[in-house]
C-alpha positions as CSV (number, residue, x, y, z in Angstrom):
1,X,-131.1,-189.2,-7.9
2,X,-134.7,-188.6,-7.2
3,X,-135.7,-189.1,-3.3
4,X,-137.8,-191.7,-2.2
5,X,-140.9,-190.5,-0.8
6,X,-144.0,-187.9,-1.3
7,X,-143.7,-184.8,-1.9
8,X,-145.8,-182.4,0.9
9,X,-147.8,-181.0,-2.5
10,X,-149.7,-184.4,-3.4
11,X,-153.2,-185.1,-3.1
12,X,-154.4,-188.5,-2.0
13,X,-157.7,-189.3,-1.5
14,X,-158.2,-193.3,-2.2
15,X,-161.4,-194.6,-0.7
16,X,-160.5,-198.0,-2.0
17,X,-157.8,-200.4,-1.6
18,X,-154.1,-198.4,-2.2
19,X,-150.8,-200.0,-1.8
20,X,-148.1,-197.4,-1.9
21,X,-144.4,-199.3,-1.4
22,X,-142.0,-197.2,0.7
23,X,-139.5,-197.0,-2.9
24,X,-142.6,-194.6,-4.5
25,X,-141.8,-191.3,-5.3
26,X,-144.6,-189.7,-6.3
27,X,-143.7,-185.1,-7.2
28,X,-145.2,-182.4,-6.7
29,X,-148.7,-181.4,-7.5
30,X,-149.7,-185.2,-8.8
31,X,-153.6,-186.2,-7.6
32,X,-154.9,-189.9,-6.7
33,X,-157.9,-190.3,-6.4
34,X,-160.3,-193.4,-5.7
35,X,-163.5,-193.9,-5.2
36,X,-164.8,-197.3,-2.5
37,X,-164.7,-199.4,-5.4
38,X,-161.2,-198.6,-6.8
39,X,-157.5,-200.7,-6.0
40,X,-154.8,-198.8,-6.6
41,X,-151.1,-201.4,-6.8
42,X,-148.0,-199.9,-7.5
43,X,-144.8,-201.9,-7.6
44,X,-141.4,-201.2,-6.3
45,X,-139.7,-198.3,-7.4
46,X,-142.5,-196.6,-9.2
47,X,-142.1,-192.9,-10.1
48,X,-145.3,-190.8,-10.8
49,X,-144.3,-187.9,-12.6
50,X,-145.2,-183.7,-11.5
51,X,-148.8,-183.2,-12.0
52,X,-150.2,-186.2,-12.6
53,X,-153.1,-187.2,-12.0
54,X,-154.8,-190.6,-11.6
55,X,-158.4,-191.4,-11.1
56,X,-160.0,-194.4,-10.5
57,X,-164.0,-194.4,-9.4
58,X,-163.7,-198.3,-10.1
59,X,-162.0,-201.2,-11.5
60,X,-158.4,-201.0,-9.9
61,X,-154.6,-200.5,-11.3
62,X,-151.5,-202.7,-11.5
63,X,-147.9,-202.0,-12.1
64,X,-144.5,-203.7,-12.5
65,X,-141.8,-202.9,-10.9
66,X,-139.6,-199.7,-12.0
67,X,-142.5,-197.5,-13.3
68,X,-142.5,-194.7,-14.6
């Protein structure tokens, strides 16, 4: 099984309103940006994927639960 957590690679820079639950995992080398009028909401037990990237200048982002 995956580990909880983030990895020490990821690049967060949210401006905005981000809710990260403690069950994310989020791998190595993924981005998230946001700009002052972005919302970022993940769910429980998301899983963002190596290299992603997600960019929100505005308008804002909802997920369910189990994510991937």
């Amino acid at each position: 099984m995956i580990r909880a957590g983030i990895h020490s690679s990821v690049v967060i820079d949210f401006a905005g309103n981000l809710s990260l639950p403690q069950s994310t995992i989020i791998e190595p080398l993924s981005v998230i940006y946001g700009g002052a009028e972005a919302s970022l909401v993940l769910g429980e037990r998301n899983i963002i994927y190596p290299s992603c990237v997600i960019r929100i200048e505005r308008g804002h982002m909802v997920t369910g639960e189990d994510v991937s």
